[in-house]
KOLMIZA-482999 format. One line per field, with one value per residue (C-alpha): residue in three letters; x, y, z. Coordinates in nm, 3 decimals, decimal comma, padded with zeros to 5 digits. Each point is the difference from the previous one (the first is absolute). Layout:
N
resn: (ALA:...)
xx: (X:...)
yy: (Y:...)
zz: (Z:...)
END
This chain:
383
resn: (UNK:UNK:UNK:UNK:UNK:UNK:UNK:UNK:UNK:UNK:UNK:UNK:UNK:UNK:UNK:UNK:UNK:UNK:UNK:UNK:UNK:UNK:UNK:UNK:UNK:UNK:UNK:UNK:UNK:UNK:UNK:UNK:UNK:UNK:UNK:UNK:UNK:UNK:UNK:UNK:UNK:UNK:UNK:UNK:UNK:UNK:UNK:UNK:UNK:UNK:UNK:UNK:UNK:UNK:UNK:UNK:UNK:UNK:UNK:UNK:UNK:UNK:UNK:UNK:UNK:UNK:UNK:UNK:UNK:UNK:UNK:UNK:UNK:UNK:UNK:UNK:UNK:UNK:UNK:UNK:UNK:UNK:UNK:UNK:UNK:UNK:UNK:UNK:UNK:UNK:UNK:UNK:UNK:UNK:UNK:UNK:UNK:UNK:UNK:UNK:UNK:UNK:UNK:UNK:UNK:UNK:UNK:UNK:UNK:UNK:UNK:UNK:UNK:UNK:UNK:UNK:UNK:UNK:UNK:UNK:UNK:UNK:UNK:UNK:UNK:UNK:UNK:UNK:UNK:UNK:UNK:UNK:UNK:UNK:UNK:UNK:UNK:UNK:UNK:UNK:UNK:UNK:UNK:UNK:UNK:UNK:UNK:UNK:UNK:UNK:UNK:UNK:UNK:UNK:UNK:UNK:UNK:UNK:UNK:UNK:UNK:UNK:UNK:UNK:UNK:UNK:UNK:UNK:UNK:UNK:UNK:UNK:UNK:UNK:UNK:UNK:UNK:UNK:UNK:UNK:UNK:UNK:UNK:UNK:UNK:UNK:UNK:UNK:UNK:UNK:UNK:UNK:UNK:UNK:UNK:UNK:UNK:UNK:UNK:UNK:UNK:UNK:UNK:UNK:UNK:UNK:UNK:UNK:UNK:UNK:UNK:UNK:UNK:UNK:UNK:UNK:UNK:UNK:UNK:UNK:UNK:UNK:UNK:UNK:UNK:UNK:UNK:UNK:UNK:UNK:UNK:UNK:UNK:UNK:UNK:UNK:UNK:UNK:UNK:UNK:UNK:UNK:UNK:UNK:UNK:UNK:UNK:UNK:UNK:UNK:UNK:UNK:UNK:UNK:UNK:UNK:UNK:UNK:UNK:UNK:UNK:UNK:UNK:UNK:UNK:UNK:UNK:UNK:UNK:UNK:UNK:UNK:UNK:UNK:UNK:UNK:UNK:UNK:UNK:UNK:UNK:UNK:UNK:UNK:UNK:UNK:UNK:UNK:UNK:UNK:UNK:UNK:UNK:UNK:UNK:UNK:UNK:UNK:UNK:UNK:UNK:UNK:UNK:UNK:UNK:UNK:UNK:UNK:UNK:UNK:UNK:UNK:UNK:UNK:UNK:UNK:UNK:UNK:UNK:UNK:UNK:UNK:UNK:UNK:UNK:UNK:UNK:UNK:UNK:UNK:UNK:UNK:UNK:UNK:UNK:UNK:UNK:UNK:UNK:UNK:UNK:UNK:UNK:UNK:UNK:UNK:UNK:UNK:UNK:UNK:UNK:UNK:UNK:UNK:UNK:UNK:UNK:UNK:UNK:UNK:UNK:UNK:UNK:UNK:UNK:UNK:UNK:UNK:UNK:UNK:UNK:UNK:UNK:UNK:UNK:UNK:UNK:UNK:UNK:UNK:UNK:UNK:UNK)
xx: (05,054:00,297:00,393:-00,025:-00,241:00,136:-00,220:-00,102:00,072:00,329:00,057:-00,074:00,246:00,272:-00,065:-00,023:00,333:00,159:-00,059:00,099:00,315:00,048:-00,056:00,281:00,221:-00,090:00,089:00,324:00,083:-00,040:00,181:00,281:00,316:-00,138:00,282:-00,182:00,155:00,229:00,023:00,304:-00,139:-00,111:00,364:00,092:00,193:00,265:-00,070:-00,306:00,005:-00,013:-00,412:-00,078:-00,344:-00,002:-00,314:-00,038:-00,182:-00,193:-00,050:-00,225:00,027:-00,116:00,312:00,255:00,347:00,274:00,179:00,380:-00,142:-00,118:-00,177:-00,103:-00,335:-00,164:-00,329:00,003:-00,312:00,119:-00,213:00,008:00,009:00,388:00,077:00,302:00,033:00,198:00,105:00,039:00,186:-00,183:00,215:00,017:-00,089:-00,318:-00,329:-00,315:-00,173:00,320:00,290:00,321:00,151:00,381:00,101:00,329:00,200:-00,229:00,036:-00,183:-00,006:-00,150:-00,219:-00,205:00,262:-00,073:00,151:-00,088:-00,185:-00,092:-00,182:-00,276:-00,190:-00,393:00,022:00,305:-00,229:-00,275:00,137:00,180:-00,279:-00,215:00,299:00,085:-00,405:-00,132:-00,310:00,004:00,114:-00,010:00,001:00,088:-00,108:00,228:-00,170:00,049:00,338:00,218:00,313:00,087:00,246:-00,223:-00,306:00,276:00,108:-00,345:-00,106:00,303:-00,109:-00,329:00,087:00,241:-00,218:-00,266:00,220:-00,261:00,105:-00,096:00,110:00,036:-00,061:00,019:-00,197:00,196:-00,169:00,214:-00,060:00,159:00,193:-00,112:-00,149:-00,189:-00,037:-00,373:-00,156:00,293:-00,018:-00,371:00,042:00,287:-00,238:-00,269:00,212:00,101:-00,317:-00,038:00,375:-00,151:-00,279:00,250:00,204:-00,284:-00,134:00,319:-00,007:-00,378:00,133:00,228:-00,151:00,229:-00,004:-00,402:-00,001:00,132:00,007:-00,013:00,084:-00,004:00,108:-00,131:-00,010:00,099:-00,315:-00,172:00,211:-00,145:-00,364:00,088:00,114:-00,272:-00,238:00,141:-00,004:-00,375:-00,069:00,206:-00,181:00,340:-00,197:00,197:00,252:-00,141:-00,169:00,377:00,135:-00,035:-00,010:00,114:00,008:00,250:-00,090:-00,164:00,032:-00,305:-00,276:-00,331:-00,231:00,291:-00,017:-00,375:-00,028:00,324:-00,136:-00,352:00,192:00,185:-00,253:00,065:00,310:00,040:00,178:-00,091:00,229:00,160:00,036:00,224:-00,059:00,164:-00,226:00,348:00,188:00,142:00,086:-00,321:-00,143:00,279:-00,123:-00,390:00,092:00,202:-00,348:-00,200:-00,107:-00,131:00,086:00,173:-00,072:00,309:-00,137:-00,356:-00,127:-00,096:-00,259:-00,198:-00,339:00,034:00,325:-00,116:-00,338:00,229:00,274:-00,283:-00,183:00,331:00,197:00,254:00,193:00,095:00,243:00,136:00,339:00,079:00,120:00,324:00,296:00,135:00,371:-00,080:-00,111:-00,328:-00,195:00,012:00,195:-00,147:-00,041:00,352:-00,012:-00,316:00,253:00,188:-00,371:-00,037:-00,060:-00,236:-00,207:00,001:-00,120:-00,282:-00,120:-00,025:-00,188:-00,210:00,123:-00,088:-00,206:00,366:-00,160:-00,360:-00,086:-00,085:00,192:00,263:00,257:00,354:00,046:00,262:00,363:00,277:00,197:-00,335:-00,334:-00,318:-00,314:00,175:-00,344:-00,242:-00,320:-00,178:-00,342:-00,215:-00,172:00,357:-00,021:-00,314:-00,160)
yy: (-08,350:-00,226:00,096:-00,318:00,148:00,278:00,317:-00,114:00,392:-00,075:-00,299:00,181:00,332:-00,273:-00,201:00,307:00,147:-00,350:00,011:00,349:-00,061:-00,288:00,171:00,263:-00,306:-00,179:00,359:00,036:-00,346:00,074:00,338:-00,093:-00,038:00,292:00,279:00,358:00,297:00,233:00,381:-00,071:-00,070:00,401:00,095:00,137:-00,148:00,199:-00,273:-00,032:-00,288:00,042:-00,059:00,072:00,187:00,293:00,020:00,287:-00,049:00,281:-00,080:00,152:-00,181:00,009:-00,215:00,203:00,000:-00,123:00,353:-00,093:-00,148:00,072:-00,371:-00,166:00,097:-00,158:-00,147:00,293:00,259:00,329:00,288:00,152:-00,144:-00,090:00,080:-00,163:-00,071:-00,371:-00,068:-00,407:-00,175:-00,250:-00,267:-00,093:-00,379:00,116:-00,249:00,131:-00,032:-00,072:00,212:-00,118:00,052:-00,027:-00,262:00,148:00,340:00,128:-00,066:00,243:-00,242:-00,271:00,207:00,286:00,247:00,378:00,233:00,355:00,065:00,369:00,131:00,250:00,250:00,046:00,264:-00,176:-00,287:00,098:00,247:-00,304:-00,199:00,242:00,047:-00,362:-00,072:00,070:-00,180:-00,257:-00,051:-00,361:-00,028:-00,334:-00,078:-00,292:-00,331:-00,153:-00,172:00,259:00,175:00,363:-00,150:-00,262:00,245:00,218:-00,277:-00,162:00,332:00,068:-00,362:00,083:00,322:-00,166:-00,213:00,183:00,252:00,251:00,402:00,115:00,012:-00,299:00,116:-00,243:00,062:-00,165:-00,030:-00,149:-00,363:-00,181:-00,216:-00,335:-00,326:00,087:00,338:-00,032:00,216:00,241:00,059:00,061:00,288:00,112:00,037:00,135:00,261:00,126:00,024:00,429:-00,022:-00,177:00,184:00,306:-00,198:00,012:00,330:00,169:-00,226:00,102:00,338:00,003:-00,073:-00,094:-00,391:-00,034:-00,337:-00,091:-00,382:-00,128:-00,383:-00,127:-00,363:-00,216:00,237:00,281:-00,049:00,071:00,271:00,148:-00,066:00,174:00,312:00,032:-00,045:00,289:00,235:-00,110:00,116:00,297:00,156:-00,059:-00,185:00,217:-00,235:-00,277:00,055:00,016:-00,325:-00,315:-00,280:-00,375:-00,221:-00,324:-00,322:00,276:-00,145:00,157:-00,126:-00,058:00,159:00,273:00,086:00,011:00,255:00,208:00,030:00,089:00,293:00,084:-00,093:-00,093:00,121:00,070:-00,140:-00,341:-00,096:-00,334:-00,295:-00,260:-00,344:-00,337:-00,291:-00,181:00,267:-00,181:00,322:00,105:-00,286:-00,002:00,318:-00,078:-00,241:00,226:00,240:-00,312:-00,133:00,326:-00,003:00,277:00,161:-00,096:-00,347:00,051:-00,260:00,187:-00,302:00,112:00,165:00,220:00,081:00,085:00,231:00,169:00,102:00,113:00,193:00,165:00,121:-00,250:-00,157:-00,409:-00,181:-00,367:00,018:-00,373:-00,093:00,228:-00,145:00,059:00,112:-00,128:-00,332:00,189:00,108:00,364:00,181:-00,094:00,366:00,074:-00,161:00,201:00,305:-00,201:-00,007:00,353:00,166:-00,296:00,049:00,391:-00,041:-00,221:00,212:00,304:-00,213:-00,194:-00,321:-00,307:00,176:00,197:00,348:-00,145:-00,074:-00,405:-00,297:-00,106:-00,296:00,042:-00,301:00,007:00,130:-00,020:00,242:00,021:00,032:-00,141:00,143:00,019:00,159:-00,275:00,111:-00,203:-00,074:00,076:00,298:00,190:-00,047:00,197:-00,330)
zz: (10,614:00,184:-00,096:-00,165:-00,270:-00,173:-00,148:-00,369:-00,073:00,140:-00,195:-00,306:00,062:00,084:-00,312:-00,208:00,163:-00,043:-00,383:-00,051:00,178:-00,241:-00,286:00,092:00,053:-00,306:-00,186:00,201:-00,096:-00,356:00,019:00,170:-00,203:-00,200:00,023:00,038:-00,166:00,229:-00,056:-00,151:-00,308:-00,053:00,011:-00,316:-00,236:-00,241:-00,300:-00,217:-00,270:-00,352:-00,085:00,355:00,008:00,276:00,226:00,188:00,346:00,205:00,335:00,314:00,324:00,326:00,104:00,223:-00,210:00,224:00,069:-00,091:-00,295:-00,370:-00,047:00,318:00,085:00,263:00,191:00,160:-00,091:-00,091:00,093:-00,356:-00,353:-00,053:-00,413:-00,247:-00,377:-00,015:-00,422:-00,014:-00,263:-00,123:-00,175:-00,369:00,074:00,228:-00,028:00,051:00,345:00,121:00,253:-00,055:00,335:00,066:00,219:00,058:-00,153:-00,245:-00,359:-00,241:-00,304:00,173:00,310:00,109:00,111:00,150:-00,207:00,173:00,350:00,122:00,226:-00,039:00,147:-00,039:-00,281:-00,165:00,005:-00,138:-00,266:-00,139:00,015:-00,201:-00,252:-00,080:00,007:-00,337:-00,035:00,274:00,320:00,218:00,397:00,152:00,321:00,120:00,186:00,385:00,097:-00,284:00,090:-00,181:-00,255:-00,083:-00,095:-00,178:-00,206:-00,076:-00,135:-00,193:-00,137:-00,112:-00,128:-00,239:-00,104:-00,091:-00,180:00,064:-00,067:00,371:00,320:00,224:00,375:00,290:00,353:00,273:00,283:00,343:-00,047:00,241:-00,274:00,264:-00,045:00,324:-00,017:-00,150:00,274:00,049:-00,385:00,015:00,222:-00,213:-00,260:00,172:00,127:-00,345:-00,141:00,026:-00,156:-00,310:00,003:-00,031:-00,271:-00,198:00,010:-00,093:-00,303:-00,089:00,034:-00,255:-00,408:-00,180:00,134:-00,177:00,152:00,325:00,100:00,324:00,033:00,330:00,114:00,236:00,374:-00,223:-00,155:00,306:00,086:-00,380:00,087:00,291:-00,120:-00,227:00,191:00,224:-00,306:-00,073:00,358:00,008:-00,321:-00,213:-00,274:-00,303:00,132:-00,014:-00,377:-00,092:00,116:-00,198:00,317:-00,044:00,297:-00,030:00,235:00,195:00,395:00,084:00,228:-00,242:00,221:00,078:-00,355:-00,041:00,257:-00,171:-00,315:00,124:00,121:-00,343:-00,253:-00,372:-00,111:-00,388:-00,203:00,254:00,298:-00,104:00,230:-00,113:00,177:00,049:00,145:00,108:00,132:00,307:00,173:00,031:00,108:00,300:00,041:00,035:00,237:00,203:-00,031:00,119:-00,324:-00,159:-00,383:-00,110:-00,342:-00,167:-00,013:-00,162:-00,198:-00,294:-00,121:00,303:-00,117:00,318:-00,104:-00,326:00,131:00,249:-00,271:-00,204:00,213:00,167:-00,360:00,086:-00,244:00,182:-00,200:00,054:-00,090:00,147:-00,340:-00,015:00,182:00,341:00,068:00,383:00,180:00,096:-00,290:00,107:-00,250:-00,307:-00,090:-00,019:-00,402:-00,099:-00,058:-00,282:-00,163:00,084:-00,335:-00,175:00,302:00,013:-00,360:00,108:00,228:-00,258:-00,217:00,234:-00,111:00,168:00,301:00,043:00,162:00,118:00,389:00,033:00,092:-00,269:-00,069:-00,174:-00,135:-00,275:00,078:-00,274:-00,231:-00,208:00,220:-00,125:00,141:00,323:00,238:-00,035:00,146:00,297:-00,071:-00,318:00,206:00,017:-00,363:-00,050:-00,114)
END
């Protein structure tokens, strides 16, 4: 073959290279102007508002805590599980969905203010975890492309809205808080799998939190798969019988998945997967993978979709029709906590297909839900 003519493999890598580097542009593009949080925001405050509401933050991290400093933590990968308790003011005039971030000197009437910050050792951490617990317990396992403050505050966010008596606990893991840190942030999260595996066995240990949530978002739900997949094969599965998994805009390869969850088997009550055929992230992201889908993007019409769900104990739910608080379709599940307890009573009844493994569609959102699982296909329906 002459100079002249080059390699049709070739061709192909440089074509596929050329669009994933134009798909990190086009993001860039679209990001920039977007002012990120700074560490600042965690230092605390002296002033709550009148009709604030308190949230009160647990955190383990495998980010290394800048040494002269009780709030920066870093990219950096800490050897051990760091620990601290952050309380967050959440203000009167908060929407749902939303963080109202200062732009300048923080105001506590009008923004999400930190009130309190300590750190915490491991048995500090988890005796206060275990006291403030009662019945339920929730671990967030933050996305790709988030810095610490950010997964702080979008946790205190959820946890307010919800309004749920338990304990709000947030998994940071050393994202690289970049644009273009994809594959830096994937072995971030790779390396802290054994430190979530160890996050969650302390809080199997413990009782008194009789159901333990894990929601992870986007590479964090990867990271989640991950880590229970690793208790599967290290015999832990007391652990796993305790956990209650949900997996938001999951940016997991399809095939990647299929082969985790060969490994972990039906989980009870059913892992839930909660989809977005739009999410533009994702789709950057596939791209980036050379064009193979990723699992947050499942088209839940899909009669393989719907066998697969079925025949796995997973619980697939289009949740396209909520609204997104970003220009990429990939947060959608921040609003579900506002709708928190209308769906937790769904799922005690059984309402709707709330509970069952299959491929769902919530397609009503408002102060009032009507029949908001619709069931995909007359066989999910036992017809």
């Amino acid at each position: 073959m002459s100079r002249a003519d080059p390699s049709p493999i070739l061709t192909a890598r440089a074509l596929h290279a050329m669009r994933s580097i134009a798909a990190m542009v086009a993001l860039a593009a679209a990001l920039a102007g977007c002012t990120r949080p700074g560490p600042n925001v965690l230092i605390p405050t002296d002033t709550v508002a009148p009709g604030a509401k308190l949230v009160t933050v647990y955190v383990a991290t495998t980010r290394v805590r800048q040494p002269d400093s009780m709030i920066v933590y870093t990219s950096g990968r800490a050897p051990t599980l760091n620990y601290a308790e952050f309380t967050i003011g959440i203000p009167p005039n908060h929407k749902s969905g939303a963080i109202e971030w200062p732009t300048g000197i923080p105001d506590p009437e009008t923004n999400f203010v930190t009130v309190r910050q300590t750190l915490l050792t491991p048995q500090q951490f988890e005796s206060k975890v275990a006291a403030r617990a009662n019945r339920k317990a929730g671990v967030f396992v933050h996305g790709y492309n988030v810095n610490f403050q950010e997964a702080v505050y979008r946790l205190a966010q959820m946890a307010a809205d919800a309004d749920v008596d338990g304990v709000p606990i947030l998994f940071a893991w050393p994202s690289d808080g970049e644009l273009v840190g994809y594959v830096a942030d994937k072995e971030a999260a790779t390396y802290s799998r054994d430190a979530l595996v160890q996050l969650l066995t302390m809080l199997a240990r413990d009782r008194r939190p009789a159901d333990v949530t894990v929601l992870g978002h986007s590479m964090g739900a990867w990271l989640t798969v991950e880590a229970l997949r690793q208790l599967r094969l290290t015999g832990r599965n007391a652990v796993i019988a305790r956990l209650n998994v949900v997996l938001a805009s999951p940016d997991i390869d399809t095939d990647v998945f299929r082969a985790q969850m060969k490994t972990i088997g039906p989980l009870t009550p059913p892992m839930t997967v909660l989809v977005s055929r739009d999410d533009r992230a994702l789709a950057i992201s596939s791209r980036i993978s050379g064009e193979r889908p990723r699992v947050g993007a499942l088209d839940v019409d899909d009669p393989r979709v719907q066998e697969g769900a079925r025949a796995a104990n997973v619980r697939v739910i289009d949740i396209s029709a909520l609204k997104a608080s970003d220009d990429f379709n990939h947060d959608r599940f921040v609003s579900l906590a506002s709708l928190y307890s209308r769906l937790n009573g769904m799922e005690r009844s059984g309402a709707g297909g709330a509970g069952r493994a299959g491929a769902f569609v919530f397609n009503s959102v408002g102060t009032v839900l009507s029949a908001p699982f619709t069931l995909v296909g007359s066989a999910l329906a036992g017809q």
